[in-house]
N, C-alpha and C positions, 0 to 999 in steps of 0.2 A: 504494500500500500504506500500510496505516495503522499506527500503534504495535502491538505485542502487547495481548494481553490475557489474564482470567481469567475462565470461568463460573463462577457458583456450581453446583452441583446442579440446583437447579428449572431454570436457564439449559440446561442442557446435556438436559433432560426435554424443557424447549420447543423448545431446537432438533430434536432426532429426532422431534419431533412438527410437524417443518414451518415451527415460530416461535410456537405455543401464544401462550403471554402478552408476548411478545418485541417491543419495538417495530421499527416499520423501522426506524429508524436503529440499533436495536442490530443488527439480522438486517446493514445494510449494513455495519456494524465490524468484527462477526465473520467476513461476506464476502472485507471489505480488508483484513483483519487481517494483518501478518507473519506472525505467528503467533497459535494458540489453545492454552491451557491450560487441563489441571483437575487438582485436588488431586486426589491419590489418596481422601481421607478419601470423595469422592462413590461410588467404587464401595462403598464401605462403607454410607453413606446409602441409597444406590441400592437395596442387598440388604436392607437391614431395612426399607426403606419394601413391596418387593416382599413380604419375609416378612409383613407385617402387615395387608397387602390394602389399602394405603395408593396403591399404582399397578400396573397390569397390565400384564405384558410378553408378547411374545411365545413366549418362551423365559425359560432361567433368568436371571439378571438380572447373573451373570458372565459369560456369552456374550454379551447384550445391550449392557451397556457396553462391553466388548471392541469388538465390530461398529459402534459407534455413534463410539469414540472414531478409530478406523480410516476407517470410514466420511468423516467429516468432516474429520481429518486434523490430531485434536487430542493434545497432547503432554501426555501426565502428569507433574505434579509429585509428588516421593512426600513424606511425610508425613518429616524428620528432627528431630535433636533440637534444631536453632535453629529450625522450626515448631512441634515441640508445646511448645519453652519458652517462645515467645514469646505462644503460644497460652492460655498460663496467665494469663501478664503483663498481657497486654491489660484495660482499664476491665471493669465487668459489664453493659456497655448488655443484652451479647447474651448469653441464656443458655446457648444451644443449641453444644453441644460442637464439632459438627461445623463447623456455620457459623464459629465463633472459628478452628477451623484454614483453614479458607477464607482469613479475615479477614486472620490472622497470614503464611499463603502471598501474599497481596497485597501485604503490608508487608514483609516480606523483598525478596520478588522486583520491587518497586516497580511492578505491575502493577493497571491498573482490571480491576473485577469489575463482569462483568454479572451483575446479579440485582432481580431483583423486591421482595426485603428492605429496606425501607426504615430498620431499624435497622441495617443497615451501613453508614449515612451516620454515624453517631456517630462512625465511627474515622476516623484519616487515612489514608484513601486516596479515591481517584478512582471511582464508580461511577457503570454507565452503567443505567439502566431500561428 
């Protein structure tokens, strides 16, 4: 078993999709992983990417996440107020709201994030591609 870790959103898209853009060795991390997290803010992402015709689901896209987070046997962080203040705090590499609470959920909880974002290397934490 490996360390914990964090998806970002698009991580957690490619995983339910098989490993989409996901390298092996991230698919094997998430595999050995102790454990997997994701921020809550992704079901939030999730649903407006769905509202916007940005990704198609099956279903609505809070049953989807539900199913998908269950499915995999991944544990939600929720979104409190040492997240969203830290989330303020942080540099402006990344503009995008959501990803900064991803960002801030990493730095808090001292966990690497898988994601595809190459501007998440800007901050201190650990990311896997």
């Amino acid at each position: 078993m490996s360390n914990p870790l964090l998806l970002d959103t698009c991580a957690l898209i490619w995983l339910a999709a098989g490993g989409g853009e996901l390298t092996p060795q991230s698919l094997e991390r998430i595999e050995n992983a102790s454990a997997v997290f994701v921020s809550s803010i992704s079901a939030f992402e999730i649903s407006l990417k769905n509202k916007k015709g940005g990704i198609e689901l099956p279903c609505d896209a809070q049953s989807w996440y539900l199913k998908i987070v269950e499915f995999h046997g991944i544990s939600e962080i929720p979104i409190n107020h040492h997240i969203a203040g830290a989330s303020v705090q942080l540099p402006d590499f990344h503009k995008d709201p959501c990803d900064r609470f991803i960002i801030a959920t990493a730095m808090i909880h001292r966990l690497p994030v898988v994601t595809g974002d190459k501007m998440f290397a800007n901050y201190d934490i650990d990311i896997l591609l």
